[in-house]
Each structure stands twice: as structure tokens, then as C-alpha cells.
C-alpha positions as CSV (number, residue, x, y, z in Angstrom):
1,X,15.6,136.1,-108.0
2,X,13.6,133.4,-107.0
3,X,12.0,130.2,-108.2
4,X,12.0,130.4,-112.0
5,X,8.0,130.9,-113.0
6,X,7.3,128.6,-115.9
7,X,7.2,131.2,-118.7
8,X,11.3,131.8,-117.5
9,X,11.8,128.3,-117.9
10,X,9.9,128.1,-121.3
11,X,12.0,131.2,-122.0
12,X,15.6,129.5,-120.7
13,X,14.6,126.1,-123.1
14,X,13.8,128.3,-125.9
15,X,17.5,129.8,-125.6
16,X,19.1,126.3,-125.4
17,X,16.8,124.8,-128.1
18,X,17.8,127.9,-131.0
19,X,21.4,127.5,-129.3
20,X,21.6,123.8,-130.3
21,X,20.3,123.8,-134.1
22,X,22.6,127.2,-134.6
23,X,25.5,126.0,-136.2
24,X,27.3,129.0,-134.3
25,X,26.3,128.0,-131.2
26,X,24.1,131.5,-130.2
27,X,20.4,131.6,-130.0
28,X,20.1,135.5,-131.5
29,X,17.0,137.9,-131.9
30,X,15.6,135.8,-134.1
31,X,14.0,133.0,-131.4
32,X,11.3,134.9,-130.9
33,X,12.5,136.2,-127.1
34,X,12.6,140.2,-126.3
35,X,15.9,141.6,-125.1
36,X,14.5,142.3,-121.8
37,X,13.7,138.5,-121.4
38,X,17.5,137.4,-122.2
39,X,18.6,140.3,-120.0
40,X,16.7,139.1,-117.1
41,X,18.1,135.7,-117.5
42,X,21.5,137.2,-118.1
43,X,21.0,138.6,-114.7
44,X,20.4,136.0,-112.7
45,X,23.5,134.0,-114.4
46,X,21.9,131.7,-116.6
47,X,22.8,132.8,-119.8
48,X,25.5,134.7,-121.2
49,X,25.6,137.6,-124.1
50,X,28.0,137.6,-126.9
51,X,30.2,140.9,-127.3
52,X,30.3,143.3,-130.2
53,X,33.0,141.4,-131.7
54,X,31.2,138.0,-131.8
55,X,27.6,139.5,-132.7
56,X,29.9,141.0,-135.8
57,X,30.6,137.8,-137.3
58,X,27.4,135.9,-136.9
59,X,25.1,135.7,-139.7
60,X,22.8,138.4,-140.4
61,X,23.9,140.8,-137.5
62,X,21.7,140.1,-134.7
63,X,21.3,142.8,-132.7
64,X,21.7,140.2,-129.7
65,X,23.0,136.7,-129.1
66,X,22.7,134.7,-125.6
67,X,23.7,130.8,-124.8
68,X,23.3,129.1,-121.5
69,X,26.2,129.3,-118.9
70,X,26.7,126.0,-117.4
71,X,23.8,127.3,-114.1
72,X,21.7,127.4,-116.8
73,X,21.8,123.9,-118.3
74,X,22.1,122.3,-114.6
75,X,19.1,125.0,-114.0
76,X,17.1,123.2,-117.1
77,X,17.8,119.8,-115.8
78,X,17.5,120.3,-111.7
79,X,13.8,122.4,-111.9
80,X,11.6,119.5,-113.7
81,X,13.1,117.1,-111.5
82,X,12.5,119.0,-108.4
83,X,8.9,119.6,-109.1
84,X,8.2,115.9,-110.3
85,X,9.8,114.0,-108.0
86,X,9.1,113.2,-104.4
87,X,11.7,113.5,-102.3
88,X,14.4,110.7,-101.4
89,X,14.3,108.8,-98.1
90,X,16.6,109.9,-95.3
91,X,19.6,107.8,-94.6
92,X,21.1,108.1,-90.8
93,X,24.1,106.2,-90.6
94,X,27.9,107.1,-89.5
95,X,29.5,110.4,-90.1
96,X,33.0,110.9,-91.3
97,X,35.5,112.8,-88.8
98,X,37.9,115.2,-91.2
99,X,35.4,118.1,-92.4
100,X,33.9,120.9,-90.8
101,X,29.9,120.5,-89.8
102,X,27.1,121.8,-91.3
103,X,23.2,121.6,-90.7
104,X,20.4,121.5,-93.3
105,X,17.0,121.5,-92.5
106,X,15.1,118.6,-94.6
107,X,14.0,121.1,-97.6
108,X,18.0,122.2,-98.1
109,X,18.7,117.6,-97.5
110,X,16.2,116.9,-100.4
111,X,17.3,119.8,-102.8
112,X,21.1,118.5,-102.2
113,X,20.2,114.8,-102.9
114,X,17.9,115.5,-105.7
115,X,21.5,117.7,-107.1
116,X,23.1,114.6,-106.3
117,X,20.8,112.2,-108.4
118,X,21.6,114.0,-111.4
119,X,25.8,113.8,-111.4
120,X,26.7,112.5,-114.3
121,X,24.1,114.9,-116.6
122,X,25.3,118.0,-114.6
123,X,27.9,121.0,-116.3
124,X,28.7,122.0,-112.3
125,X,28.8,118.3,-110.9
126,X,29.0,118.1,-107.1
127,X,32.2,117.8,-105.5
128,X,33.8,114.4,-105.0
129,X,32.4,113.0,-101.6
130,X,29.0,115.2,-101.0
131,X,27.1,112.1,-102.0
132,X,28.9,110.1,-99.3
133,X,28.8,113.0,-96.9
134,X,24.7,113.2,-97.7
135,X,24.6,109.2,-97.1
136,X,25.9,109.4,-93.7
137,X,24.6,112.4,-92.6
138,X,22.8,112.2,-89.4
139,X,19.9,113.3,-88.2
140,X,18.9,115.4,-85.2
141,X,15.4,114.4,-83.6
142,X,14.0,117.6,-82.1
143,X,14.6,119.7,-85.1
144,X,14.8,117.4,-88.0
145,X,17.9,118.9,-88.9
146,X,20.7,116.8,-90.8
147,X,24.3,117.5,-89.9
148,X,26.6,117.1,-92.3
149,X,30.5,116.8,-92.2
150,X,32.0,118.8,-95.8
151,X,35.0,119.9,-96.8
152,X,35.2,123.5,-98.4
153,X,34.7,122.4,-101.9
154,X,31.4,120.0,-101.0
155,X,29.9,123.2,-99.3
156,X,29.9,124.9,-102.0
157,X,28.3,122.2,-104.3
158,X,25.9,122.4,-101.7
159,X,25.1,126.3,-101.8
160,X,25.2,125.4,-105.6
161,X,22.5,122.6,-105.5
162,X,20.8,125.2,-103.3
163,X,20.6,127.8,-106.1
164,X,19.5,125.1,-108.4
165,X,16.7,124.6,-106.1
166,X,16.1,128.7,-105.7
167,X,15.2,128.9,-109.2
168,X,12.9,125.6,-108.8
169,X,11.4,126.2,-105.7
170,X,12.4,128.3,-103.0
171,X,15.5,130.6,-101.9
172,X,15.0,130.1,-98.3
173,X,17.5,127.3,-97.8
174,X,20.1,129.5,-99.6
175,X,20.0,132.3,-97.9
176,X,19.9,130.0,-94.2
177,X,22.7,128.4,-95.6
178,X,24.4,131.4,-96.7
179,X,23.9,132.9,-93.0
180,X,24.8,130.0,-91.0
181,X,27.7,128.7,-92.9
182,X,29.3,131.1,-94.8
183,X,28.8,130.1,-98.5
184,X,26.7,130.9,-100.7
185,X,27.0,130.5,-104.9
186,X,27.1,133.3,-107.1
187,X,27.0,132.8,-110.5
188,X,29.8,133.9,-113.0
189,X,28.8,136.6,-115.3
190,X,30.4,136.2,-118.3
């Protein structure tokens, strides 16, 4: 899947909105959303699907019942930030000397430091040290590229922040990242 278009993301709100008033804590059939609309955003890992046992105790016997995974409350958060906000400037300063290297283009920088501007409101926050790795990244001349020292754990906040910006924008830098690097975020499905 791709960026989310805005009827998903009308869809994915509707889910956490019916989710929050329901005293159980499911948004069920009765929010108005077809089972073919939760299952698509099942799919993609944003929302989860209670099992026989759960939908038997809820009120009225829905015949479904979905809440957000944590992808899908970061997802709700990251997308109208990424397509309101201009991007950050570029820091160039120092880079640390104990993590492996990696290279983002700009897009991939500005998706990870817009991830970044939101720790602190995120369910998946980054890994401690991305935002320091990001501050002292550096930046390559010819390409524009930023390299990037990580450790395992930062890289994949940074394939994370780069699904975040799949379902915003585009999943280009994922899957370069993915290629050249070796990590790439897959959602849990629960």
C-alpha cells in the first residue's frame, strides 16, 4: 500500500473516534464503515480485529470490531503533519564514530525529522539517539545525500518513520531504504 488517500484516512479517524467514546474500547459495525474498509486497513497494519471470543462479549454482537494498532495512531498523527508542514532545515555538523552508516536521500532526511518532531505524541517513539544521529548527520554535495551513523535499533525507527511517510506520501524512500540497508518495517498483525 501506498500513501493513504484521504477517504482512508477519514476512514482510519472514524475507527479511533467510535474507539474512543466506546466504553469497550472497539469501534464495531455500527460506525458506519463496510467490512471491506476495516479489512483493508487491517491489511496494511493499522488496525486490529477482535476475535470470536471478544466480539461475544461486546454489546449487541457486532458482527465486527476493529481499534488502531499503535502504526495506526502514529499513522493518524505523522500524515497531517507531513502534508502541512514544510520541511525542516538541514543541519551538517559532526558525526558520531560507533554505528554503522547509512544514506538518505533528502525526501527519506525530512520524513525522519518530521518522525522525530513528533516524539513525545508517538505509540512507536524513535529510538534513543536518532534525533542526535539526524542532527549531526552530514551531507554529501554531489548527491545531496545525508549519511547517517545508527545503531540497529535507530535504523529501524528510521524504516519506521519511513512507513509513516508511505502512507502520507510516498513509498519510495522505504523500499530504497529497504534495498540499500537491509531494514525495512513491517507491521505486526495482531
Amino acid at each position: 500500500m501506498g500513501s493513504l488517500k484521504n477517504s482512508e484516512y477519514s476512514d482510519l479517524a472514524t475507527l479511533r473516534d467510535t474507539q474512543d467514546k466506546s466504553p469497550h474500547g472497539w469501534a464495531t459495525d455500527t460506525c458506519g464503515l463496510a467490512t471491506r474498509t476495516v479489512g483493508r486497513l487491517r491489511a496494511t497494519g493499522l488496525c486490529e480485529l477482535a476475535d470470536d471470543d471478544t466480539l461475544s462479549t461486546l454489546p449487541g454482537h457486532p458482527k465486527w470490531a476493529a481499534r488502531l494498532t499503535a502504526e495506526g495512531h502514529d499513522t493518524l498523527l505523522y500524515v497531517p503533519q507531513r502534508r502541512a508542514t514544510a520541511c525542516p532545515p538541514h543541519p551538517t555538523t559532526a558525526q558520531p564514530e560507533d554505528a554503522r552508516e547509512v544514506t538518505l536521500l533528502p525526501q527519506a532526511m525530512d520524513a525522519v525529522r518530521l518522525y522525530l518532531s513528533l516524539t513525545g505524541r508517538l505509540r512507536r517513539p524513535p529510538a534513543p539517539g536518532l534525533e542526535e544521529a539526524v542532527r549531526t548527520a552530514r551531507r554529501e554535495e554531489k548527491r545531496s545525500a545525508w549519511h547517517l551513523y545508527v545503531t540497529q535499533a535507530q535504523a529501524e525507527s528510521i524504516a519506521y518513520a519511513l512507513w509513516l511517510e508511505a502512507r502520507a506520501h510516498t513509498i519510495r524512500s522505504a523500499h530504497r531504504f529497504a534495498r540499500e540497508h537491509d531494514t525495512m518495517y513491517k507491521p505486526s498483525h495482531h
